[in-house]
LOBALUM-341979 format. One record per residue: residue number from 1; residue in three letters; x, y, z of N, C-alpha, C in turn. Coordinates in pm, whole numbers. Atoms other than C-alpha are relative to their C-alpha. Layout:
N
i	aa	n_px	n_py	n_pz	ca_px	ca_py	ca_pz	c_px	c_py	c_pz
NUM	ALA	X	Y	Z	X	Y	Z	X	Y	Z
...
This chain:
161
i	aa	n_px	n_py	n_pz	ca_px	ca_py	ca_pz	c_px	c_py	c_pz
1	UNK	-42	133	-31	507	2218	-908	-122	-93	1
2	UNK	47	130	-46	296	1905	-960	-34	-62	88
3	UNK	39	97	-95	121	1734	-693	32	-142	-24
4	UNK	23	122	-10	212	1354	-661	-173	-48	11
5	UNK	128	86	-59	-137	1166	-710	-7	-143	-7
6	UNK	49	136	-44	-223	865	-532	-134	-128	-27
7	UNK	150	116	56	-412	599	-725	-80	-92	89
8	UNK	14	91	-68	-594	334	-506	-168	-14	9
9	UNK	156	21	7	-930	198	-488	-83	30	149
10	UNK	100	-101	-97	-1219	326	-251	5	-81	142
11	UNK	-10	46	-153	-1177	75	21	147	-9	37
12	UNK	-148	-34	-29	-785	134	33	7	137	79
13	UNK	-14	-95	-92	-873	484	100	-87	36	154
14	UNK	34	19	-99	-1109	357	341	75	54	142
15	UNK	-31	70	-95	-887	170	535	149	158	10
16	UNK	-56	-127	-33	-643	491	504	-49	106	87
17	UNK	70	-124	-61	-931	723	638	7	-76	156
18	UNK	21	97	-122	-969	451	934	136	26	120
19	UNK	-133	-36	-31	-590	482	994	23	109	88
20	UNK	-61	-161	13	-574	831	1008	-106	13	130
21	UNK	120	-63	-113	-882	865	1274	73	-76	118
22	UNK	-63	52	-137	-701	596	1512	121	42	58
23	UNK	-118	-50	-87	-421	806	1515	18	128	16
24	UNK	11	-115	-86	-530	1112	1583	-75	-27	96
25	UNK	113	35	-135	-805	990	1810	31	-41	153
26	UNK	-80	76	-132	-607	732	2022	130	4	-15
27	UNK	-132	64	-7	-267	692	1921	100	180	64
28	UNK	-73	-102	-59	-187	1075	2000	-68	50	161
29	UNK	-14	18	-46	-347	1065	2284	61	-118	150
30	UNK	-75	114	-57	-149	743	2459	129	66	-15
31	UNK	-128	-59	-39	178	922	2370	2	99	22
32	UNK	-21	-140	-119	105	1246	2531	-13	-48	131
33	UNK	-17	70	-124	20	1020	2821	134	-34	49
34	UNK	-121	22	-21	338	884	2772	132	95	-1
35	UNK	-54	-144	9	515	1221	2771	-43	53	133
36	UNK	21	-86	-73	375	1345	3029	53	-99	170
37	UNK	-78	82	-131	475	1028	3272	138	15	8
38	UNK	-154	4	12	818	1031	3143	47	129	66
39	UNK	-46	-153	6	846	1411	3232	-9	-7	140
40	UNK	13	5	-136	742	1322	3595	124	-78	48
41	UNK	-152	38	-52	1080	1133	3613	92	44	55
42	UNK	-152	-54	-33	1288	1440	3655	104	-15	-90
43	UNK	-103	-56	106	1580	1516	3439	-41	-101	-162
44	UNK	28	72	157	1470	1469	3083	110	-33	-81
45	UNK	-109	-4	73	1849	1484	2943	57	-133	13
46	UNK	-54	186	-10	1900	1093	3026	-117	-53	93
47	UNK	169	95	-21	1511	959	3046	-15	-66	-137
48	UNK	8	85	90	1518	705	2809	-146	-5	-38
49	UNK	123	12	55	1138	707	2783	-55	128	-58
50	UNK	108	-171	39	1060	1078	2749	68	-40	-155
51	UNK	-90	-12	138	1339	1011	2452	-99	-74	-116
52	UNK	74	64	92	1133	708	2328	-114	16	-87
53	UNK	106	-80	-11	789	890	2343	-33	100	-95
54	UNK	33	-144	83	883	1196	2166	34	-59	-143
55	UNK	-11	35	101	1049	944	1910	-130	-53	-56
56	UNK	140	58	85	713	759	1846	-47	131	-21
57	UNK	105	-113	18	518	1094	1859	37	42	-166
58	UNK	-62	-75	97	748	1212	1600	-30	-76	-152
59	UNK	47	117	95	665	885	1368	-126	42	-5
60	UNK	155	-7	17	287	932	1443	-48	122	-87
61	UNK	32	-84	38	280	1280	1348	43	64	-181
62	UNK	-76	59	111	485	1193	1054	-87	-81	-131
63	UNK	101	97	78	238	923	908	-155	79	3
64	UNK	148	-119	12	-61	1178	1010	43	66	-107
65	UNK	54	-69	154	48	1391	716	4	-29	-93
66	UNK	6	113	108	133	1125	513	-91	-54	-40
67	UNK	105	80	21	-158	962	544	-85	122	-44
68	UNK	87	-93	57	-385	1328	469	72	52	-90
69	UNK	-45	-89	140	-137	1438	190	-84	-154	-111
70	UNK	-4	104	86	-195	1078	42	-195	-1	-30
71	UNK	134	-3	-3	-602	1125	106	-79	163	-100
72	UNK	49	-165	63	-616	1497	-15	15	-23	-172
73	UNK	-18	25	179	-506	1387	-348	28	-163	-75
74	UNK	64	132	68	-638	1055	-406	-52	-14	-142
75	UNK	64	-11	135	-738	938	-713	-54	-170	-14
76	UNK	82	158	1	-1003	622	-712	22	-49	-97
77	UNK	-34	78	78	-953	353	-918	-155	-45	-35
78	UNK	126	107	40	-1235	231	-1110	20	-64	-133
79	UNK	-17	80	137	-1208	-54	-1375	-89	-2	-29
80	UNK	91	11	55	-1529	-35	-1476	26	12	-136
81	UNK	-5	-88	134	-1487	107	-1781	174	-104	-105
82	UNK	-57	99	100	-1210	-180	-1896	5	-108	31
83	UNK	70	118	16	-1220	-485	-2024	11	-77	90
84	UNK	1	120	-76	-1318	-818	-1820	205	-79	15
85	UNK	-136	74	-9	-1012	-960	-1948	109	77	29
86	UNK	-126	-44	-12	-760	-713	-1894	43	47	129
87	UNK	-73	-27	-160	-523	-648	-1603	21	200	19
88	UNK	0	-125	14	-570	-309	-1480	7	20	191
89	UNK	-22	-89	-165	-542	-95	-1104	-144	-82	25
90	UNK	92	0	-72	-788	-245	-865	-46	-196	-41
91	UNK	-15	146	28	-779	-625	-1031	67	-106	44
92	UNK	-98	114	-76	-674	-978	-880	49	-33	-123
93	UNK	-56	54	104	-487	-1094	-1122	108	-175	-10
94	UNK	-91	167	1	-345	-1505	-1149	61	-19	-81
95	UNK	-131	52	130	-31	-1620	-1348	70	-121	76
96	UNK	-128	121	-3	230	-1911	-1367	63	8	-79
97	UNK	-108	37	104	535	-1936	-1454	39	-70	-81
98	UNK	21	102	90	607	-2057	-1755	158	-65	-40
99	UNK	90	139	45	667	-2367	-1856	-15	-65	148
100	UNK	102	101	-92	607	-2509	-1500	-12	64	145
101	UNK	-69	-37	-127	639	-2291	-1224	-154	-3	92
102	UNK	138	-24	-58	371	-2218	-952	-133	125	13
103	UNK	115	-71	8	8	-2059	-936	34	124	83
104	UNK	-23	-99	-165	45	-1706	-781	-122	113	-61
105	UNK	113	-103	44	-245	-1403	-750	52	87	99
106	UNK	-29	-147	-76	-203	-1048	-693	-71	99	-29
107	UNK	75	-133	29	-419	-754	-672	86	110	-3
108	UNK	-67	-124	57	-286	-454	-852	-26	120	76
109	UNK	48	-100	-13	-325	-192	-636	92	183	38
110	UNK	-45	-98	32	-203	176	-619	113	8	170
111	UNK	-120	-12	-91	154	261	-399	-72	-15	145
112	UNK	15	-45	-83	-14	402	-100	-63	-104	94
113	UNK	87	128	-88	-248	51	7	92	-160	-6
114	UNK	-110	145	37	35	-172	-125	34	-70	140
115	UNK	-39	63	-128	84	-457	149	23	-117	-81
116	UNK	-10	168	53	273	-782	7	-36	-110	118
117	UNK	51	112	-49	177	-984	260	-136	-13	-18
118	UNK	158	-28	67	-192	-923	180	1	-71	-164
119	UNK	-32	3	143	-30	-1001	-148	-90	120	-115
120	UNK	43	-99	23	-135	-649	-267	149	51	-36
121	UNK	-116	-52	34	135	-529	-500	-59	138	-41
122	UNK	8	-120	-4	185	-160	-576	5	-9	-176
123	UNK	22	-11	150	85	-65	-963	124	53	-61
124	UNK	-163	-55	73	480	75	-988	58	-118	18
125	UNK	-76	92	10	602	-257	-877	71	-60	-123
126	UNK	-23	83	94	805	-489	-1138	-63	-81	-85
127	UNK	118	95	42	552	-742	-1168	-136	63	-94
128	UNK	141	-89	7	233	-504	-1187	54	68	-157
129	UNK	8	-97	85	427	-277	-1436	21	-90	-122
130	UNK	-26	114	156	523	-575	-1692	-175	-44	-41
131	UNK	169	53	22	131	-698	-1662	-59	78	-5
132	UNK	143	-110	18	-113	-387	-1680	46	-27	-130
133	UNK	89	11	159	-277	-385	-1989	-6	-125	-89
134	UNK	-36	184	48	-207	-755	-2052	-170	-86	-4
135	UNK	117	69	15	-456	-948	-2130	-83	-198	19
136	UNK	-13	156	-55	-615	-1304	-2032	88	-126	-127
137	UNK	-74	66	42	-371	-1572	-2156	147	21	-82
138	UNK	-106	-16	35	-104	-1391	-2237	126	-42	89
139	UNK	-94	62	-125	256	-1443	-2154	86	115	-38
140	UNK	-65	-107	-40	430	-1181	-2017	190	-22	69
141	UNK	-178	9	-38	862	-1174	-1964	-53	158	108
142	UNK	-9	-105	-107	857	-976	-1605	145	15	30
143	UNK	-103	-98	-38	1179	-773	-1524	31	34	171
144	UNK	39	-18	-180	1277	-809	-1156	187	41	1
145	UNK	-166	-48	-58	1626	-699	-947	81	-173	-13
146	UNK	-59	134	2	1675	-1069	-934	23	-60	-102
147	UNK	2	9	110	1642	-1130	-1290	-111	0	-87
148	UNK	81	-35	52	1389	-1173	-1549	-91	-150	-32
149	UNK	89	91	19	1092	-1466	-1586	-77	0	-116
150	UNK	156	29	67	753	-1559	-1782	-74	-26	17
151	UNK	70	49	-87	460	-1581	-1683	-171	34	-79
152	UNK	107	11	44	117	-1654	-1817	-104	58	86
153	UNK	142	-88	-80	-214	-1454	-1699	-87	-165	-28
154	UNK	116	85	67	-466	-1731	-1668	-152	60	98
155	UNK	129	-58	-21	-738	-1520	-1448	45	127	47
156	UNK	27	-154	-22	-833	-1169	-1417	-156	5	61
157	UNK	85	-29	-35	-1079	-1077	-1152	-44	150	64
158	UNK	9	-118	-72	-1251	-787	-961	86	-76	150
159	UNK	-100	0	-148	-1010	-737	-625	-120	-67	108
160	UNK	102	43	-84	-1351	-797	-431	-64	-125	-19
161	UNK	26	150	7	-1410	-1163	-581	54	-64	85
């Protein structure tokens, strides 16, 4: 069977490694704290907090192997190696819709660091997957659930500009 690998650039898996230390470090201990108060309540079979407790734990411990399956088989992104102009993993990338719509920029980056409010789209997204390998001034027809647009590249930068 195939391993899933996780594309993303070196300060994505940073901020992943960062993650992963605050929640084994602190975040599992605060809900064993909280486990262990709840348990001083007396009858655990209708303690709403021991319930809550073991539910976060269960999330934390959850995203702990998520977060080291997603680190164990990383795979860095480096654009070095293509061109200035072209839209690739780890690139900001600027377009408008065409013929008049508004300016928008998004860094391409791999599933696992994807945050749209960051405006950090994921390289499987809609957008991302119509634009890689596109090149400056092209115009690209993107493919969405909502329907389908156009949209001109007018800059391609490094993510860290």
């Amino acid at each position: 069977m195939d391993q899933k690998v996780y594309p993303m650039t070196l300060s994505g898996k940073e901020k992943l490694e960062q993650e992963l230390e605050d929640l084994k470090v602190n975040k599992r201990k605060e809900i064993i704290e909280r486990i262990k108060i709840a348990r001083s309540f007396g009858d655990l079979s209708e303690n709403s907090e021991y319930e809550s407790a073991k539910d976060e734990q269960a999330f934390v411990e959850g995203r702990i192997s998520s977060i080291e399956n997603m680190i164990r088989f990383a795979e860095i992104i480096d654009d070095k190696d293509v061109a200035k102009d072209e839209v690739s993993l780890g690139r900001k990338v600027t377009f408008v819709e065409v013929p008049d719509g508004d300016e928008e920029t998004y860094t391409i980056v791999g599933s696992a660091e994807a945050d749209p409010l960051e405006y950090k789209i994921s390289n499987d997204s809609p957008i991302a997957q119509a634009i890689l390998g596109k090149k400056l001034n092209d115009v690209v027809s993107i493919q969405t659930p909502g329907g389908s647009f156009d949209v001109k590249i007018i800059k391609i930068e490094a993510a860290d500009e």
